[in-house]
C-alpha positions in Angstrom: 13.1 -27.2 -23.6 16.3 -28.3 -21.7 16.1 -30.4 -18.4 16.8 -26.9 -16.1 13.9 -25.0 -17.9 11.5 -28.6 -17.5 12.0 -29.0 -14.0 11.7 -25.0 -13.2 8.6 -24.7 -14.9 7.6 -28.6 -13.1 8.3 -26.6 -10.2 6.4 -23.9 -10.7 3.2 -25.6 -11.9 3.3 -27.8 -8.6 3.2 -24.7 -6.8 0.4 -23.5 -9.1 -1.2 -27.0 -8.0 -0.8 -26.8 -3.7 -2.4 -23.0 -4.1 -5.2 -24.3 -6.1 -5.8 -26.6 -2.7 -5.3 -24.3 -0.5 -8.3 -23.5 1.9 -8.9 -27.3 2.5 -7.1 -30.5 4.0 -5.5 -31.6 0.2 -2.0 -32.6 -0.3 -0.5 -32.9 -3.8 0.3 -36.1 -4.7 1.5 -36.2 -8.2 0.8 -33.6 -11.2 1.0 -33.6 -14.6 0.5 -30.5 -17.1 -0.8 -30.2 -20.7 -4.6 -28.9 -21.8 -5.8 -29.4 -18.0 -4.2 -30.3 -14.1 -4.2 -33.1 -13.0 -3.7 -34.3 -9.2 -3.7 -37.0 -6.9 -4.7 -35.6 -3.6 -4.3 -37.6 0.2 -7.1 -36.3 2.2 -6.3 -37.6 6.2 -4.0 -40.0 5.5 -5.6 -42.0 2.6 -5.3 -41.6 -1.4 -8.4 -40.5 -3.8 -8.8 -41.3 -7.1 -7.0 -38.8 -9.6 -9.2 -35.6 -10.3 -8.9 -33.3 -13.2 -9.3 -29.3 -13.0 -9.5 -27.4 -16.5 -7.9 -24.4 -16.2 -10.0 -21.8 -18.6 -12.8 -21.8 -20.3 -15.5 -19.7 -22.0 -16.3 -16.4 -20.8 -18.3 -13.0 -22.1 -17.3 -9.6 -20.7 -16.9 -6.2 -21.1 -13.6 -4.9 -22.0 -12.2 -1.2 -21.2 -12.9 -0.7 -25.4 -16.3 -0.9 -24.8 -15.9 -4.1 -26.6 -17.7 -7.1 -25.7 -15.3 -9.9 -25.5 -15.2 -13.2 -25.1 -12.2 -16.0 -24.9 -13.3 -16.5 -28.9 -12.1 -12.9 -29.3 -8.3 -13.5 -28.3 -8.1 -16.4 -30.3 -4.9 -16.8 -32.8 -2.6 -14.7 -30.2 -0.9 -15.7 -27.0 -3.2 -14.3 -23.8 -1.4 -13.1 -20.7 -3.9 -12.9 -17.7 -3.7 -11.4 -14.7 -6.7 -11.4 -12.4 -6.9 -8.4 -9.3 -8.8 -5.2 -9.1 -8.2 -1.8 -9.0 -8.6 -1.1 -5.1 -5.6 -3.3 -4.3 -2.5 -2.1 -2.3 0.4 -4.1 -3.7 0.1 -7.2 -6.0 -2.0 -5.7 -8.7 0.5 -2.7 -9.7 3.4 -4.7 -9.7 2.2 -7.4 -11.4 0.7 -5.1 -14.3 4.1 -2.9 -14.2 6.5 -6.2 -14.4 3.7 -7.2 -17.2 4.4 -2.9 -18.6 7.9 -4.0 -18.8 7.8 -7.3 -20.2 5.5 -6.0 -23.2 8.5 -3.1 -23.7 10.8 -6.1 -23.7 9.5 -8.2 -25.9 9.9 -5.4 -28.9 7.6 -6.8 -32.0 7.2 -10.1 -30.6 4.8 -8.7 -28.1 2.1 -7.8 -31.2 1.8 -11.9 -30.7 0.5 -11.4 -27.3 -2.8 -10.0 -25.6 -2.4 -8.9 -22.1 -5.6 -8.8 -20.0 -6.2 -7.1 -16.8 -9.7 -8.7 -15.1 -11.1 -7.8 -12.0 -12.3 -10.3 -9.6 -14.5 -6.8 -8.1 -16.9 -6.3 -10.2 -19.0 -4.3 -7.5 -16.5 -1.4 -7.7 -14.3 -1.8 -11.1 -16.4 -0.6 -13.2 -15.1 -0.2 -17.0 -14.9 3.9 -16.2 -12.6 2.8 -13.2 -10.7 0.7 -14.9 -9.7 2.7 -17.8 -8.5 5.4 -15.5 -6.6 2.5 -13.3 -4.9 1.2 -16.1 -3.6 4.5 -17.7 0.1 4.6 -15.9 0.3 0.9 -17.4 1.1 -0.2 -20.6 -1.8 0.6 -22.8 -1.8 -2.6 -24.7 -3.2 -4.1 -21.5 -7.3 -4.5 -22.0 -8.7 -4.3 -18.4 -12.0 -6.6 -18.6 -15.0 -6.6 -16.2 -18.6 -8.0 -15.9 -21.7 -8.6 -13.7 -21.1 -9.9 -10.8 -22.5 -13.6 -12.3 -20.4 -13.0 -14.9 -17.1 -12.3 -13.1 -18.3 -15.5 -10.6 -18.1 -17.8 -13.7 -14.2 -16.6 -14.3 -13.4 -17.3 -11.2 -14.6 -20.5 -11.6 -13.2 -21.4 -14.9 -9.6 -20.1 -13.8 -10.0 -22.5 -10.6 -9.0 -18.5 -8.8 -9.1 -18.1 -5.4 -11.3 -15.1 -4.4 -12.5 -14.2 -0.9 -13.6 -10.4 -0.2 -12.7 -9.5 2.9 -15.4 -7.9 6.0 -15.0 -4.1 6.2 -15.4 -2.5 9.5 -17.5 0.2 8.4 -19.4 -1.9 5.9 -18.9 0.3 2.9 -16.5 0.0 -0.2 -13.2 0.5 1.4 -12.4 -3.6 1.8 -10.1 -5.6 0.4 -10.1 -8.8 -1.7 -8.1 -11.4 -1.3 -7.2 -13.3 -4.6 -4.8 -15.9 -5.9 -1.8 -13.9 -7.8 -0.5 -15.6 -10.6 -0.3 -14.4 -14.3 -2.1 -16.8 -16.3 -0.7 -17.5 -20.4 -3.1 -19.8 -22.7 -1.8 -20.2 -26.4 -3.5 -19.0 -29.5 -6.0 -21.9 -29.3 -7.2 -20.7 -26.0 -5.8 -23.5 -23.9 -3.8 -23.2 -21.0 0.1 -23.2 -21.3 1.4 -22.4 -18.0 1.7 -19.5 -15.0 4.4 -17.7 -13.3 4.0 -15.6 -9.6 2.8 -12.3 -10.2 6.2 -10.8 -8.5 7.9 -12.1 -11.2 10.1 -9.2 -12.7 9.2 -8.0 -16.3 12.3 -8.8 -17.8 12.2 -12.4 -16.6 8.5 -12.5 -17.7 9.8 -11.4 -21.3 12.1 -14.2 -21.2 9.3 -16.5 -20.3 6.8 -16.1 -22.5 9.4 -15.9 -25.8 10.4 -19.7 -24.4 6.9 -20.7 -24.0 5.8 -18.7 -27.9 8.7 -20.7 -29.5 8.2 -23.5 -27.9 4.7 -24.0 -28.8 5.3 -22.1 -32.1 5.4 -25.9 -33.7 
């Protein structure tokens, strides 16, 4: 990896880092990226000792197969994650359209690569809504989705940020706000790096056959 393509994805992954703080009074200090992040935070005005936040981990779900999965399942191929739900205005069909495009892209490489789709709404996306949600998308994409204690223990192992929002009329019309990042872990299930879910698919192609052949060895 040359020294433009380091610091870019540097860059990125301290970006990653501040919105994994976000919601509290942490400023990144100093990061540094392999199986797990690593921070120094400066909480008002003095340094804590560095913490470490595993990004993944092990998870059971449903997938919109009817396959029960778990993160043993995807093992031996790279796995592109995106995390939303099927109610969502904006982020969540472009993201999984760039992710459409990427897959077209990639032409046979992308048979080394699982895309997942997994809903941080378990109370509406259902495995019945998500198969019809995911139909205009590429169909390699697997949507995945749980019990609600299930889902909760994603979210927690992908360090997400997930906050449903209050509806007025207190039914199922409300929104869910949710970090937006697609997530790739290598074939031995550990995390490699993300990338904004705005990203456009053919610069998400070129991503991920950087990262395959770089971590090919």
């Amino acid at each position: 990896m040359n020294d433009d393509a380091l610091n870019s994805k540097t860059r990125r992954l301290i970006n990653f880092a501040l919105a994994l703080a976000l919601g509290g009074t942490l400023v990144l200090a100093g990061v540094s990226f392999g199986k797990f992040l690593r921070f120094r935070v400066m909480t008002s005005g003095t340094v804590t000792t560095s913490g470490v936040a595993t990004i993944g981990g092990p998870f059971t779900l449903v997938a919109t197969n009817g396959q029960s999965v778990s993160d043993q399942t995807y093992r031996g191929k790279w796995t592109l994650i995106y995390f939303g739900y099927t109610y969502c205005p904006d982020a969540c069909p472009t993201a999984l359209n760039s992710i459409s495009v990427a897959l077209e892209k990639l032409g046979s490489d992308a048979g080394n690569v699982q895309p997942l789709f997994v809903t941080v709404d378990p109370q509406r996306d259902t495995r019945d809504v998500m198969i019809e949600y995911l139909k205009p998308f590429d169909q390699r994409i697997l949507g995945l989705t749980g019990t609600k204690d299930q889902i909760a223990g994603v979210v927690k192992e992908y360090h997400l940020y997930v906050s449903k929002d209050k509806s007025e009329s207190g039914g199922d019309d409300y929104f869910v706000s949710h970090s937006s990042y697609i997530y790739l872990m290598n074939p031995q299930g550990k995390f490699v790096d993300v990338i904004p879910s705005g990203t456009a698919g053919d610069e998400i192609a070129v991503w991920l056959r950087k990262e395959m052949i770089g971590g090919s060895g």
